[in-house]
N, C-alpha and C positions, 0 to 999 in steps of 0.2 A: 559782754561776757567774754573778757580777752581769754582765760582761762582753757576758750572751749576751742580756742584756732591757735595760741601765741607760740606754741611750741611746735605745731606741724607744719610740714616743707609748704611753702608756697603754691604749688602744683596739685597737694592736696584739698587743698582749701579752695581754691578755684574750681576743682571739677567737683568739690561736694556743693557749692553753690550754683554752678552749671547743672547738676545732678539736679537737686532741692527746686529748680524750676521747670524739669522736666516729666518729674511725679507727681502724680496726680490720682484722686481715690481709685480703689482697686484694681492701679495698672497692673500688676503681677500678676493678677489671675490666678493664681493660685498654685504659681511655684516660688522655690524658697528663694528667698533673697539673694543669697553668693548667685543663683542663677540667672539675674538679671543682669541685661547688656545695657550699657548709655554711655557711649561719650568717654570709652575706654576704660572704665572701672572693670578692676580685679576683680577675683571672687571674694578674696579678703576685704574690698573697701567696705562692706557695710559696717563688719568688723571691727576696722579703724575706726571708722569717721561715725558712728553712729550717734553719739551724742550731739556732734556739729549737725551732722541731717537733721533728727529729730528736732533741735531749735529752728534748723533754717526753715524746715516746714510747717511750725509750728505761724512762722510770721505768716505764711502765704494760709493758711488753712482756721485761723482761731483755735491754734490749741489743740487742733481734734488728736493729730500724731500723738502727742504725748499722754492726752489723756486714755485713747483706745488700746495704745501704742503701736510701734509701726508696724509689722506684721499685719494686725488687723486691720488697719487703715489701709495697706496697700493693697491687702486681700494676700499674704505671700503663708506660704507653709512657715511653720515654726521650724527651724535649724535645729533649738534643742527640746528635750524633752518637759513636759510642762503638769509643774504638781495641780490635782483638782481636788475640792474640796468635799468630800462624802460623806453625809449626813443619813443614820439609821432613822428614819421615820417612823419604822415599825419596832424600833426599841431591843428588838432580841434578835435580828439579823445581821450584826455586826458587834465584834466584840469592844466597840468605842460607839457615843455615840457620832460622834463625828472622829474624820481623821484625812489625814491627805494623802492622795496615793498618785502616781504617775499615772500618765496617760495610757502609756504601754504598756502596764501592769493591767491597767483597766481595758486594753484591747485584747492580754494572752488570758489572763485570768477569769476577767467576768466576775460578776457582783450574782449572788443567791437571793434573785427577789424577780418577785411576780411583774411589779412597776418599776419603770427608771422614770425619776424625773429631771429632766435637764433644764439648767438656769445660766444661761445668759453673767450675771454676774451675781458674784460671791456675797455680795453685802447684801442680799436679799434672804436672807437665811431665819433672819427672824419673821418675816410676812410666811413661813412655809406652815402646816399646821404641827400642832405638837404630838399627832397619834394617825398615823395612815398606815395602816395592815398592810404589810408586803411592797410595802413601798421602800425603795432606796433615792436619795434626790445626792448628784451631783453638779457642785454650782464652782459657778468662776470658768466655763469652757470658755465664752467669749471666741474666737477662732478656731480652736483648739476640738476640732470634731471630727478629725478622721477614724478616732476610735469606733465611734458609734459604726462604722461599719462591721466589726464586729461578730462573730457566729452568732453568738449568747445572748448578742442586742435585738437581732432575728427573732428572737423566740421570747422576746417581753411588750409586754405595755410601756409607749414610750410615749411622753409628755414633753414640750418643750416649750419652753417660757424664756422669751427675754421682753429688751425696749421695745415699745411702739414708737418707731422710728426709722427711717430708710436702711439705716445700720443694721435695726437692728431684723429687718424684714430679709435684708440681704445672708446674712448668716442662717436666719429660720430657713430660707432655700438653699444654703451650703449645707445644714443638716439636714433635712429630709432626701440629699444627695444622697447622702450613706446611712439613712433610714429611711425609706420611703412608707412604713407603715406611722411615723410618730403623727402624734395629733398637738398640734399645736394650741396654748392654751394664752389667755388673757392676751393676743395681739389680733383682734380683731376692729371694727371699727364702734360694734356696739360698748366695747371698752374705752374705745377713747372716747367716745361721745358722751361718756355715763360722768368720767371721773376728769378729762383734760381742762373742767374748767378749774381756772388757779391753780393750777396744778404740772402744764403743759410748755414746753419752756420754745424759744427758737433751735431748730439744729441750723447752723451754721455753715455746715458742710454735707453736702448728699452723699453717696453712697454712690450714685448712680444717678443719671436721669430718664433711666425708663427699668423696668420692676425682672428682676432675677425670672429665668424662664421656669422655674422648679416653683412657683410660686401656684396657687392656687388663686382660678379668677378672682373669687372674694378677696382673696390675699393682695392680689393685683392691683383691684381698684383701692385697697386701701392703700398701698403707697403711691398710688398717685395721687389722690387726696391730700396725702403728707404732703407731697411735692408740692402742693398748691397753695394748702396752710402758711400762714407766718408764722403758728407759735404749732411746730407739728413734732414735735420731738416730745413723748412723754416715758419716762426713764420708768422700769419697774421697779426702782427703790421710793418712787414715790406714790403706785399705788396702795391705798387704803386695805391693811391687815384684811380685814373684814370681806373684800375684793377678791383679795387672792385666796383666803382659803375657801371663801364657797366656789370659786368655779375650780380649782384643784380637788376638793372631795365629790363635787360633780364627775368631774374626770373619771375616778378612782372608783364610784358608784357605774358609769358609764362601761368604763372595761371591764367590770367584775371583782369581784373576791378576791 
């Protein structure tokens, strides 16, 4: 793919290749990119180069960078601001039913609902149920959770749901960071045990190899489990309709009215 080096200095290209074999998942820990030091990069290099990184790490990792993208991969803060997708569950609590609002609009403003539920990723929208009283679901955060710290988040029913997978075990302990009352739903082990057969694919790349400290012991052993698995990656776009809404109106029955 000449396209993605043929036009930039020499000296570029070399330290994003230099660079691209010295990252590795969630080295940033969780500041933003420009703030990362290697090997004399600018604040600006990820700027430049980001399309050649994202390839170059793409060879060493199977794809995971481009598919997660890098932010999440690396574990780094988002630079900019990140639209999410907000879905009315309860019908008359937003004057859309769905619609996309910024992160930081979702951190000054706050959403008027008794429940949040948060979703991992955006294409899961149609497994959500079609009628939840007081409920608001915003999906697509993927990284993108420092809102959930939040006053207004403080004072709801908070739900979160993504992969059962080290990724995405890592993230459910990045937000219960800055929510520490959410309850986490469908990433448990009786889930993957119930529905990962034919279902459950290889993760390629870990996340980590040993489990985020924000983790709950149950939480715990289940991604060492994963770790142990061959085929331990099972994506919530492929559990079963049926799956996800009865343990979401469990949820919903569970916190109240």
């Amino acid at each position: 793919q000449r396209s993605l080096w043929r036009k930039k200095p020499f000296d570029e290209v070399r330290k994003a290749s230099q660079l691209a074999m010295r990252l590795e998942p969630g080295c940033a820990a969780g500041i933003p990119l420009r703030a990362l030091s290697h090997g004399g990069i600018d604040s600006k290099f990820f700027e430049r180069n980001r399309s050649l990184l994202t390839h170059l790490l793409d060879l060493r990792f199977d794809g995971e960078p481009s598919k997660q993208g890098l932010e999440t991969f690396l574990d780094a803060e988002r630079d900019t601001d990140h639209w999410l997708l907000v879905t009315d569950l309860d019908g008359e609590l937003l004057p859309f039913y769905q619609q996309r609002v910024r992160s930081t609009e979702l951190s000054s403003r706050g959403l008027s609902a008794e429940r949040l539920l948060v979703v991992e990723n955006e294409k899961c929208v149609h497994l959500l149920p079609s009628k939840l009283p007081g409920t608001v679901a915003v999906l697509g955060t993927g990284n993108n959770l420092r809102w959930l710290e939040a006053t207004w988040v403080s004072r709801v029913s908070v739900g979160y749901w993504g992969d059962i997978d080290t990724w995405g075990l890592t993230l459910l302990a990045r937000a219960r960071a800055f929510a520490p009352h959410l309850q986490a739903l469908l990433m448990d082990q009786e889930t993957f045990d119930r529905v990962s057969t034919g279902r459950a694919v290889v993760e390629p790349v870990k996340s980590s190899e040993s489990p985020p400290e924000s983790l709950l012991e149950v939480e715990r052993r289940l991604f060492h489990h994963l770790l142990r698995s061959y085929r331990g990656r099972l994506e919530q776009e492929f559990l079963p309709r049926e799956t996800a809404n009865e343990r979401i109106l469990k949820w919903q029955l569970q916190v109240g009215p």
